[in-house]
VOBA-1610 file (N, C-alpha, C; in pm, whole numbers, padded with zeros to 5 digits, always signed):
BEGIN
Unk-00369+16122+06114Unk-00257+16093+06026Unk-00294+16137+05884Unk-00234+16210+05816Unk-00230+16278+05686Unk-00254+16125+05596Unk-00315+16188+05498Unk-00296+16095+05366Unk-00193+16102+05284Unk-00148+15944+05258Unk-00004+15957+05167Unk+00016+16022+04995Unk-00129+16021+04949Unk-00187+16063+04785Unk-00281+16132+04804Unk-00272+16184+04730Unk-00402+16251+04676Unk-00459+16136+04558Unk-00528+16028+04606Unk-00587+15922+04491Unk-00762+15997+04454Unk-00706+15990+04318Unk-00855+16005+04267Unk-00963+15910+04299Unk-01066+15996+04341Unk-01225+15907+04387Unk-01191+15855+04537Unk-01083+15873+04607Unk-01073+15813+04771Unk-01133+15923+04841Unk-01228+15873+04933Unk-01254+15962+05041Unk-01189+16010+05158Unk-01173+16151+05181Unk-01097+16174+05271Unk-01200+16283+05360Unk-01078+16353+05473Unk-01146+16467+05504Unk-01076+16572+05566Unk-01153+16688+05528Unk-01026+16803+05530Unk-01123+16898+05587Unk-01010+16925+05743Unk-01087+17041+05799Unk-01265+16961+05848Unk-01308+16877+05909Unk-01416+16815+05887Unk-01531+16857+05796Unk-01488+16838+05631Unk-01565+16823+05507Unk-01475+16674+05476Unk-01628+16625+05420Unk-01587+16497+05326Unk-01515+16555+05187Unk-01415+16502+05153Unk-01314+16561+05037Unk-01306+16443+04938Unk-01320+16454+04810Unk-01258+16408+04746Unk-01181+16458+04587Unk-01064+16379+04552Unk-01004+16474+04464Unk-01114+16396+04330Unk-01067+16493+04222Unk-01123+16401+04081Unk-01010+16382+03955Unk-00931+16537+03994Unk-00810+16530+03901Unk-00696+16588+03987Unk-00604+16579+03950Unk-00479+16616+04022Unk-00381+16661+03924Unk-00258+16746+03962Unk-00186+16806+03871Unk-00090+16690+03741Unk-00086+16543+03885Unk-00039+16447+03822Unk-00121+16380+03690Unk-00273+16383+03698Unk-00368+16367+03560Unk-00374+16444+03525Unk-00317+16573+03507Unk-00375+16703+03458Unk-00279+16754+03354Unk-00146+16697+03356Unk-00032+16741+03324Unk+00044+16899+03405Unk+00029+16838+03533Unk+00010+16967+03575Unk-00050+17122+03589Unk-00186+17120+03523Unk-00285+17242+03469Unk-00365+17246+03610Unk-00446+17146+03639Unk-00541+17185+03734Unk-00553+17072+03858Unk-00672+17106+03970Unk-00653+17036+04068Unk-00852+17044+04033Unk-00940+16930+04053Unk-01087+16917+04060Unk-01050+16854+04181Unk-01137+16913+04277Unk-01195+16806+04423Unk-01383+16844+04411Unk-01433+16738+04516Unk-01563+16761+04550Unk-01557+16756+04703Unk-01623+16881+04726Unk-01640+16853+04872Unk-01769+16851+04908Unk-01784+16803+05031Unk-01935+16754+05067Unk-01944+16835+05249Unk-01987+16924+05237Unk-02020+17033+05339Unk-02191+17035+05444Unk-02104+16985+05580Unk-02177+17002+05659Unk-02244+17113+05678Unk-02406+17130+05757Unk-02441+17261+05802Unk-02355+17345+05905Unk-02304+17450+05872Unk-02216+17563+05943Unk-02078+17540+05906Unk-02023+17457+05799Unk-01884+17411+05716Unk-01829+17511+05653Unk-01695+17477+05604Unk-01651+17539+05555Unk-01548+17637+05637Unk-01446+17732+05564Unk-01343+17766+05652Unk-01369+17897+05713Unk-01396+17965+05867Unk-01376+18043+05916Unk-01303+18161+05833Unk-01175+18148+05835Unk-01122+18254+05767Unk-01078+18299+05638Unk-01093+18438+05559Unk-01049+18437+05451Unk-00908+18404+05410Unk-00907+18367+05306Unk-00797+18312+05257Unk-00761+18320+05103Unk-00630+18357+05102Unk-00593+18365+04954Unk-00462+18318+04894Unk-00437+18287+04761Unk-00318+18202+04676Unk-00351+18250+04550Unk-00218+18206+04478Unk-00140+18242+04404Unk-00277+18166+04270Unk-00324+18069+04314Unk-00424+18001+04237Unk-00518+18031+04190Unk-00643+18071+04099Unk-00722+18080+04035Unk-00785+17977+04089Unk-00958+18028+04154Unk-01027+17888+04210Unk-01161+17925+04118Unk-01229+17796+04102Unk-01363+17844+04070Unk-01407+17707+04169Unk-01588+17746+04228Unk-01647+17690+04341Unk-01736+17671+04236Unk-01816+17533+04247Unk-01927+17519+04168Unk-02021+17440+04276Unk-02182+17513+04325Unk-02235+17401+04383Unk-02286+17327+04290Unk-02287+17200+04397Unk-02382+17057+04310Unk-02479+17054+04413Unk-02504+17063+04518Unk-02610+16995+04596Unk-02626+17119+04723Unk-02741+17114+04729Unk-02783+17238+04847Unk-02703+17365+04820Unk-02726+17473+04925Unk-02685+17622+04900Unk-02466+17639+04991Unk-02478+17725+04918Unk-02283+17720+04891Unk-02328+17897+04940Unk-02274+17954+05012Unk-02195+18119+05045Unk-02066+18092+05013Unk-02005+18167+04895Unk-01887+18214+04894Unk-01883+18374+04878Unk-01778+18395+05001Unk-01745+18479+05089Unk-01632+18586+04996Unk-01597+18716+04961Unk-01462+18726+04936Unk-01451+18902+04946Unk-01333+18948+04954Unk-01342+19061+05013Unk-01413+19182+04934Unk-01430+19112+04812Unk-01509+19216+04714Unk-01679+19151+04720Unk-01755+19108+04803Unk-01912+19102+04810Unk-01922+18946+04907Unk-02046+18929+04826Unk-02105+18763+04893Unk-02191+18667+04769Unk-02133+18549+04743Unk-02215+18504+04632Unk-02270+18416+04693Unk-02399+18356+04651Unk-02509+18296+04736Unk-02520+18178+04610Unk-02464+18038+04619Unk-02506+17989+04482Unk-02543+17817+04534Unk-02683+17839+04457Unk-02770+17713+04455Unk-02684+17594+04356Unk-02750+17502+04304Unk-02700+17422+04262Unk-02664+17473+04122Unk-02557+17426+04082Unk-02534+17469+03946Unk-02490+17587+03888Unk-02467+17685+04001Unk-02422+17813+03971Unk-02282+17816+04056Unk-02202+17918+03984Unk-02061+17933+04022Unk-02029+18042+04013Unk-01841+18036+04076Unk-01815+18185+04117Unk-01656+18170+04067Unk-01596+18226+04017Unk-01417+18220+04001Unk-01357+18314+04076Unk-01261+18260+04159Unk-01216+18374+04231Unk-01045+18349+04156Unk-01005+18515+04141Unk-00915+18541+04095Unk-00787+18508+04183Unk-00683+18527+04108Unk-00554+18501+04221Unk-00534+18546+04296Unk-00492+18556+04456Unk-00497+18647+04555Unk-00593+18703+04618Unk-00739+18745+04579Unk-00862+18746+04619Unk-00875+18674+04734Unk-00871+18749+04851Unk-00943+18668+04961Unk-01074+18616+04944Unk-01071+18485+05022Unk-01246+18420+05017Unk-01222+18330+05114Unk-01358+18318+05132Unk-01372+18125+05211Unk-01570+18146+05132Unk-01573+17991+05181Unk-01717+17958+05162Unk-01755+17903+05282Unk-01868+17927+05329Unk-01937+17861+05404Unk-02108+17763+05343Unk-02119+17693+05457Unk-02263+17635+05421Unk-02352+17668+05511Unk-02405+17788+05539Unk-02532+17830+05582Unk-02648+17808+05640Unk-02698+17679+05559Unk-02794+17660+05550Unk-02817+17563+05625Unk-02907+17467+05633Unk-02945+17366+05739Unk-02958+17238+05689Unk-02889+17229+05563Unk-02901+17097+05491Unk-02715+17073+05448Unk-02666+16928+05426Unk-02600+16932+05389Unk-02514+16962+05183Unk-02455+17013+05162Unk-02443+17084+05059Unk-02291+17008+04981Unk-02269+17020+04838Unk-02181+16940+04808Unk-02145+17055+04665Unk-02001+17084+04681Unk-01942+17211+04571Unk-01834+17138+04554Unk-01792+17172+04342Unk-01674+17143+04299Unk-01582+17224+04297Unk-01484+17251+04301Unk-01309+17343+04321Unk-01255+17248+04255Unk-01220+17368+04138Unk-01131+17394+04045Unk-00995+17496+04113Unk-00909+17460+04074Unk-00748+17534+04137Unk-00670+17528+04033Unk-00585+17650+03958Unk-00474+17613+03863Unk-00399+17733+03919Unk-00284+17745+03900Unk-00200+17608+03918Unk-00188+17490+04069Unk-00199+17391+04062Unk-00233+17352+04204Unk-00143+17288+04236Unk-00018+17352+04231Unk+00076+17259+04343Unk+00112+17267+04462Unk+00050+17452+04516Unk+00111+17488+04622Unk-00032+17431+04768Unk-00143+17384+04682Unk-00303+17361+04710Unk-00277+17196+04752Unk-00178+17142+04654Unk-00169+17000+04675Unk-00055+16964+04787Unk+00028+17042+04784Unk+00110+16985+04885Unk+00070+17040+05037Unk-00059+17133+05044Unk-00102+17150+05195Unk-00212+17035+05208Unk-00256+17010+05100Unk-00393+16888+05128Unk-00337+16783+05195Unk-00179+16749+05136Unk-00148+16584+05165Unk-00102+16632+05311Unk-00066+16774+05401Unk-00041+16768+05485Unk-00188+16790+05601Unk-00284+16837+05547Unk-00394+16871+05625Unk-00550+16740+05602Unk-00531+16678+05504Unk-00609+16571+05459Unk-00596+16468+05554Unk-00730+16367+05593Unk-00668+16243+05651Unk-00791+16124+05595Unk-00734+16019+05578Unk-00849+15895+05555Unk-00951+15904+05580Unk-01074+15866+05522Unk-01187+15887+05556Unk-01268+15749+05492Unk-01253+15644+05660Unk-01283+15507+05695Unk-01445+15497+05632Unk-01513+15583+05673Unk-01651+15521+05649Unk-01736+15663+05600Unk-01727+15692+05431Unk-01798+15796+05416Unk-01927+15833+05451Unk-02001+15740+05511Unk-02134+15736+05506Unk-02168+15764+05701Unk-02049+15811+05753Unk-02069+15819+05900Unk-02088+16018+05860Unk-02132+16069+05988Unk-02152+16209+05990Unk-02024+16316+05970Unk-02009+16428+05928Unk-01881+16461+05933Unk-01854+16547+06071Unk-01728+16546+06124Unk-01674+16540+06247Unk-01702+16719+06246Unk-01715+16750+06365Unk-01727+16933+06366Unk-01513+16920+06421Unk-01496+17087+06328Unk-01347+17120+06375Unk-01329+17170+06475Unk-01235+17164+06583Unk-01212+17203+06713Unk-01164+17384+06607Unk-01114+17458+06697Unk-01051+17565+06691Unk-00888+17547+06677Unk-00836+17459+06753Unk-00702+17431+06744Unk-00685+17365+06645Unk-00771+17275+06617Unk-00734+17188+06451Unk-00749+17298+06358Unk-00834+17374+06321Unk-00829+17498+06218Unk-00723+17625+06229Unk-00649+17613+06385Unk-00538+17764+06371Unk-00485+17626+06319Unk-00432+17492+06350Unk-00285+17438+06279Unk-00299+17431+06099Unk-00429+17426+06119Unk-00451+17390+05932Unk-00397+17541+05881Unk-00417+17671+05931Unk-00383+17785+05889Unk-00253+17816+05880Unk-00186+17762+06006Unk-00030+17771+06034Unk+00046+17678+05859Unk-00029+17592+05841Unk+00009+17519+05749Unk+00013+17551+05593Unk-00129+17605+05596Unk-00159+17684+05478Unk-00049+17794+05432Unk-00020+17858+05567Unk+00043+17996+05520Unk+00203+17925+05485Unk+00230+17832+05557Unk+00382+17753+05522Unk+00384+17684+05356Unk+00270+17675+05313Unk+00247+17678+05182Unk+00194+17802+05088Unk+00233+17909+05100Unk+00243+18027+05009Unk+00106+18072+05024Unk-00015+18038+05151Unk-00114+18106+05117Unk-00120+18204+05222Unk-00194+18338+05201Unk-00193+18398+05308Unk-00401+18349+05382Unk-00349+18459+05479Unk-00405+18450+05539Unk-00480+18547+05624Unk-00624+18584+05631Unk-00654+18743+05676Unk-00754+18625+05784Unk-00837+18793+05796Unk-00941+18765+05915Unk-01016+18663+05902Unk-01119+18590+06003Unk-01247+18585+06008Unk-01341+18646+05903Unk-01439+18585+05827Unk-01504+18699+05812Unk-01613+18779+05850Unk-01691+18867+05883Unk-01761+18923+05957Unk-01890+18835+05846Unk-01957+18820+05991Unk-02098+18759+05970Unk-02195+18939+05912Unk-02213+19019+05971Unk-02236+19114+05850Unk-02264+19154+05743Unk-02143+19102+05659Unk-02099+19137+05583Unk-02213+19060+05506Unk-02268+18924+05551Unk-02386+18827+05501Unk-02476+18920+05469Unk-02534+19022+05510Unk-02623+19126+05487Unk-02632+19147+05405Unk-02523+19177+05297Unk-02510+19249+05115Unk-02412+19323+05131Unk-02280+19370+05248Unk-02194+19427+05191Unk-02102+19374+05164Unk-02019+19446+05116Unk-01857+19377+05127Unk-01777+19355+05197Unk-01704+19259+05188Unk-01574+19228+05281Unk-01462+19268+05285Unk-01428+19338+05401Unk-01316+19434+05438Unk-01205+19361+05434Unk-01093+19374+05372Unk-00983+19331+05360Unk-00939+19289+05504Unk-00852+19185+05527Unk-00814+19149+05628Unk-00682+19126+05636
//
């Protein structure tokens, strides 16, 4: 069952990552959207993806891959990446530890109204986070794209090597 708000500091979970928001367009005056997410080993979204939004990814804790069709950024704690509007990307977590990155989104309304449909309660933050079936991630996509984002490939594991990512 979806969450009814996006409440600042409630734990939720999206796509099985622990989610939480920090600002919302409603504290923001409508400018920006801050969440923290907290990323299992092998997390994060399968396919690239892009919007109308301006994102920047910041890790806080363990190693962050963000993915996008122009390279691969590899960022430890404290380092970040802005991805421009429309720019395909996803991030993954790689590594074998669990990892925790901030997202930044402006303008975020088209970001907020897929969260409250793809988000759900999250009873006991301190339990493990759930792995995503395949069918739960095509409906989250079906959803996404019903909210103005598109939507390309997979991205090629490859591409992890040092090249770039082929448009999808």
């Amino acid at each position: 069952m979806p969450v009814a708000t996006l409440t600042p500091g409630a734990p939720m979970l999206f796509m099985g990552e622990g989610f939480r928001v920090h600002a919302t367009s409603a504290t923001t005056g409508g400018g920006f959207l801050i969440a923290e997410i907290a990323s299992r080993p092998g997390g994060g979204p399968r396919h690239l993806h892009s919007h109308e939004a301006a994102e920047q990814y910041m890790c806080l804790d363990g190693e962050i891959t963000v993915i996008t069709e122009e390279g691969v950024h590899r960022l430890a704690p404290l380092d970040s990446v802005t991805i421009r509007p429309w720019l395909a990307h996803t991030y993954r977590n790689l590594g074998d530890a669990p990892a925790r990155l901030l997202c930044t989104l402006s303008p975020p309304d088209d970001m907020e109204a897929f969260l409250l449909e793809v988000c759900e309660p999250m009873d006991d933050p301190s339990a493990p986070l759930p792995e995503v079936t395949r069918e739960q991630s095509d409906h989250a996509m079906v959803l996404a794209a019903e909210h103005g984002m598109r939507i390309h490939d997979e991205y090629d594991p490859a591409v992890l090597q040092g090249g770039a990512v082929p448009r999808g």
